[in-house]
C-alpha positions, 0 to 999 in steps of 0.5 A: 608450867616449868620451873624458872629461875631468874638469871643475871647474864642471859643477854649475850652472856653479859651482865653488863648487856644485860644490865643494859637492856634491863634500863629499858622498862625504866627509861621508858617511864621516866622518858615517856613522864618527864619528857614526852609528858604522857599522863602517868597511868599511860607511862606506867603501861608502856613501861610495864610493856616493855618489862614483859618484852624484856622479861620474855625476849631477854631474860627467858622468862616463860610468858605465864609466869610473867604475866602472873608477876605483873597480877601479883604486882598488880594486886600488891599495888591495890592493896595495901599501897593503894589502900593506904593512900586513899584512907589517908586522903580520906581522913583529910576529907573528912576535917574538910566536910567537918569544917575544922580543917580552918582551924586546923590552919590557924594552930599551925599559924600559932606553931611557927610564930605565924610563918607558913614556910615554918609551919611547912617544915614542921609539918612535913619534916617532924610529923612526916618523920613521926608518921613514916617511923609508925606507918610508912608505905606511902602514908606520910607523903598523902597525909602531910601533904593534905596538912600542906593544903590546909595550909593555903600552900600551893599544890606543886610546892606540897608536893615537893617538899613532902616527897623531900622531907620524906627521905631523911626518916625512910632508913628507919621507917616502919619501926626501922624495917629496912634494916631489920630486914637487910640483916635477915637477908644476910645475917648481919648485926642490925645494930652494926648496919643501923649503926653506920646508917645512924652516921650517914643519915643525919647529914640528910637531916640536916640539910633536908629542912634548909632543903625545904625552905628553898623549894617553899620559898626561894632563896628569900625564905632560905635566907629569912628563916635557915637558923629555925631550920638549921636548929630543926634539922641539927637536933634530929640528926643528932637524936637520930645518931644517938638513937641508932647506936646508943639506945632503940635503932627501932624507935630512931624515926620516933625520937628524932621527930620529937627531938627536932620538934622541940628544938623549935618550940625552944628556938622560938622562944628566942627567935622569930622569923622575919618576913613572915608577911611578904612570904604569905603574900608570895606564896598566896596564903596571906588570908584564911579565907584564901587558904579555905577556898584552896583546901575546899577546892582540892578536898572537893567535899561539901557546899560551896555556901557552906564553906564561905559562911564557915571561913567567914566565922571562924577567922573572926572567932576566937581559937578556944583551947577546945577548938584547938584540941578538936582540930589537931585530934586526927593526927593526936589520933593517928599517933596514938592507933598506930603507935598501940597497933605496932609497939604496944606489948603490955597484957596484950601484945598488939603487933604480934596480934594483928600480925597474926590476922594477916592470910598469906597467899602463895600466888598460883603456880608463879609460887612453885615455878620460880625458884632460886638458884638452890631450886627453892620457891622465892619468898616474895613470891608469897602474897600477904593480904593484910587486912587488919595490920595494914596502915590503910586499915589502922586509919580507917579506924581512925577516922571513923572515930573522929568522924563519930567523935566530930559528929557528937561535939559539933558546937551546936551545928557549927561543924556539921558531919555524920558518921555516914556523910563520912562513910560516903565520902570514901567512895568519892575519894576512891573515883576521884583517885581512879587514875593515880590509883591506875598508875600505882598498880601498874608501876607495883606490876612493873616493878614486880616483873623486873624482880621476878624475871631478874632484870633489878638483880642484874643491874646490881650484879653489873654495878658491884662488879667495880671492885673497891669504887663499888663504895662509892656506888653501893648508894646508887643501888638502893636508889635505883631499887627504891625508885623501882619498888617504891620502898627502902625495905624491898630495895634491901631485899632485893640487893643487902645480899649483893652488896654483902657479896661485893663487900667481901670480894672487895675487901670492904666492910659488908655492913657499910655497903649494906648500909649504903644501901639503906641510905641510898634507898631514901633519896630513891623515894624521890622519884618513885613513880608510885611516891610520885603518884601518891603525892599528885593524888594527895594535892589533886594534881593527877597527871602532872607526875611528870611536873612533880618529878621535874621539881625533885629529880635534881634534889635526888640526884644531888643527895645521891652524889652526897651519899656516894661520896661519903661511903666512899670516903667512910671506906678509906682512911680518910672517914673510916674513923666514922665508921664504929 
């Protein structure tokens, strides 16, 4: 087959036609999703449709090689992403067939002084921020979603809140990969782009949980409990920045977690929300037993008799230490594997270990015939099957062991699961996902054969070619490249380059525009249709993507304005005193 080397300007020789017609795969989706109200998976076939046209008619790509990126696509979104989400709702299955998901309920009414609103933002924002600084691709918003069901919160609100709180750690996810790997692309300081990411970043933490409150509960919940957030959100901003530029840019998503977890253990101490009772009551979580019925429901495991005989128990007994202990250990679990599968160094070295186990497959004849400009193979061309590094395995080994662990202290039958009961129960998982797990494969193939035939890169072209405005809009390509890929760290590689270029034609700081970026990727996230799908699986709401991404769409676009503004001003004498 020959050789194809992807083009900026093949339509009318303009980028700006080109860029244009480019929109087209994206507008299909999200016009097809969020106003004719199609089902995912049937909006995310048109779109990748209407890709292949554009690729082909437009773009010149040969009708082989882009059918051959929307398999590598394909696959890419079967594994690992799909992985990920399906071990993640899995390991939430498995406390619910257990019986300690109630209990799990009752320490999060400990935490937060009773107040489910606040019990919500921990959860979803310093937890969901300590899980995306280890795991990321996905993981957070299934895994703290399911945390939201446990609860008692309704669907829609879980979803919602974890796709917002999911922004404010995604620059430094994954052990800051983003960054990590916009500075190999362009051969800029990491520390320099963490850096000024570590000055923008903090102005979403801090708002983000205020965010949260409104969206779980209104302006009554904002007004009743914005001092607890407000603390919550100051003090991971603030470890955020102080981490970034003084100490590990890596462990930034790690320590600001903690941080602002325990600026809430200390707040409480000298304050306690009001309307705590009201808020259970409007939200439809004012009874354990009510919150049972909604995480039996959604999880769709076990006896409905067994689970009334076990929300009847468990809200007249006493919450022992051991019981307490048991109910959070999936998630102590969670910390622990990952954080020795990507940080542990000591006699062994873990991550470069499991690294090692991962089989790069170069995809057939796509590898050799599309090539760059200098008539080299592309890179991301190169498939990795990761079948050990991948958090989708990592959590399947942990919950495997808490199935065992579950199975082995079940207080004399009181929470009953077998290893095999457990090992089943993914399989349920797996159908009932069927369909989310359709829309992420063919949003992944989508998303691959815009990158492959040049459709992405050439809206970027057409975007940096503003002049010194292009600070402003430097965010908006890491948003349009997050919401195409689904990650912060392949909107990087496909435009920390771009920017860079722009950077230096303009007369702007190339680290800045990289870092706008960065930035402008996390609120991407948003509306990612593969986030969007891996929420609406995680709370049951398949094929009402289209509802969740009117719930999040405005908080995106307005984070985005917030970010443009601020690159903006970081590059002219009015904030460029920010910038180090």
């Amino acid at each position: 087959m020959d050789q194809f080397t992807p083009s900026t300007d093949p339509v009318l020789n303009s980028v700006a036609w080109s860029a244009i017609v480019a929109l087209l795969p994206l507008l299909t989706f999200f016009i097809l999703l969020a106003v004719v109200k199609t089902r995912a998976h049937v909006a995310g076939a048109f779109a990748l449709l209407t890709a292949l046209i554009v690729g082909v008619v437009a773009f010149q790509m040969p009708v082989g090689l882009a059918l051959l990126s929307a398999t590598q696509g394909g696959v890419f979104g079967a594994f690992p992403v799909l992985w990920i989400v399906i071990m993640a709702v899995w390991l939430y299955q498995v406390t619910v067939l257990s019986g300690r998901f109630e209990d799990l309920r009752r320490v999060f009414d400990v935490i937060g002084k009773g107040d489910v609103r606040l019990q919500a933002v921990l959860i979803a924002f310093c937890f969901g921020g300590l899980l995306e600084a280890l795991a990321g691709f996905g993981a957070p918003v299934a895994i703290t979603a399911t945390m939201l069901l446990a609860l008692g919160l309704p669907p829609l609100r879980a979803a919602a809140a974890v796709l917002v709180a999911n922004t404010a750690p995604v620059a430094f996810g994954a052990m800051a990969i983003p960054i990590t790997t916009a500075a190999g692309l362009t051969g800029l300081q990491a520390t320099d782009i963490a850096s000024i990411v570590g000055r923008q970043a903090p102005l979403l933490a801090t708002i983000v949980p205020l965010i949260l409150l409104f969206i779980l509960d209104g302006r009554k919940g904002l007004k009743e409990c914005w001092p607890a957030a407000l603390a919550v959100g100051f003090a991971f901003a603030i470890a955020q920045f102080l981490c970034s530029n003084y100490f590990s840019y890596e462990l930034t998503d790690i320590v600001a977690s903690l941080a602002g977890l325990g600026a809430a253990v200390l707040f409480f101490r000298f304050w306690t929300p009001k309307g705590s009772v009201a808020a259970r009551e409007r939200l439809g979580v004012a009874s354990a037993a009510a919150a049972e019925k909604t995480a039996f429901t959604t999880a769709g495991g076990g006896t409905p008799g067994t689970t009334a005989v076990v929300a009847v128990e468990t809200a007249e007994d006493r919450l022992t230490p051991a019981r307490t202990w048991f109910a959070l250990f999936p998630y102590f679990l969670v910390i622990v594997v990952f954080g020795i599968a990507k940080l542990w160094k000591l006699g062994v070295n873990v991550p470069a270990f499991l690294a090692s186990t991962d089989v790069k497959v170069p995809w057939p004849i796509l590898h050799d015939a599309l090539v760059n400009a200098e008539g080299k193979p592309v890179s991301s061309t190169i498939y990795s099957f990761q079948w050990l590094s991948t958090p989708g395995t990592l959590l399947l080994i942990t919950g495997l062991i808490v199935a065992f662990v579950y199975s082995k202290y079940n207080e004399g039958g009181r929470y009953r699961i077998t290893v095999g009961a457990a090992v089943v129960e993914i399989w349920h998982t797996i159908y009932r996902m069927r369909w989310a797990g359709l829309t992420i494969i063919t949003v992944l193939a989508l998303a691959y054969v815009m990158n492959f035939s040049g459709q992405t890169i050439s809206i970027g072209t057409w975007l940096a070619g503003t002049g010194t405005f292009f600070a402003f809009l430097s965010p908006v390509l890491g948003w349009i490249g997050t919401a195409v890929t689904g990650s912060d760290t392949s909107a990087n590689a496909l435009f920390a380059k771009l920017q860079q270029t722009a950077g230096l034609k303009a007369g702007i700081d190339p680290n800045l525009l990289v870092a706008g970026n960065t930035s402008g990727g996390v609120v991407g996230k948003l509306i990612s249709p593969q986030n969007l799908a891996i929420a609406a699986s995680a709370v049951n709401l398949e094929g009402q993507e289209s509802v969740i991404l009117r719930k999040v769409v405005g908080w995106s676009v307005a984070l985005l304005l917030v970010l443009c503004t601020l690159s903006y001003l970081q590059s002219t004498p009015i904030l460029g005193w920010m910038l180090p």
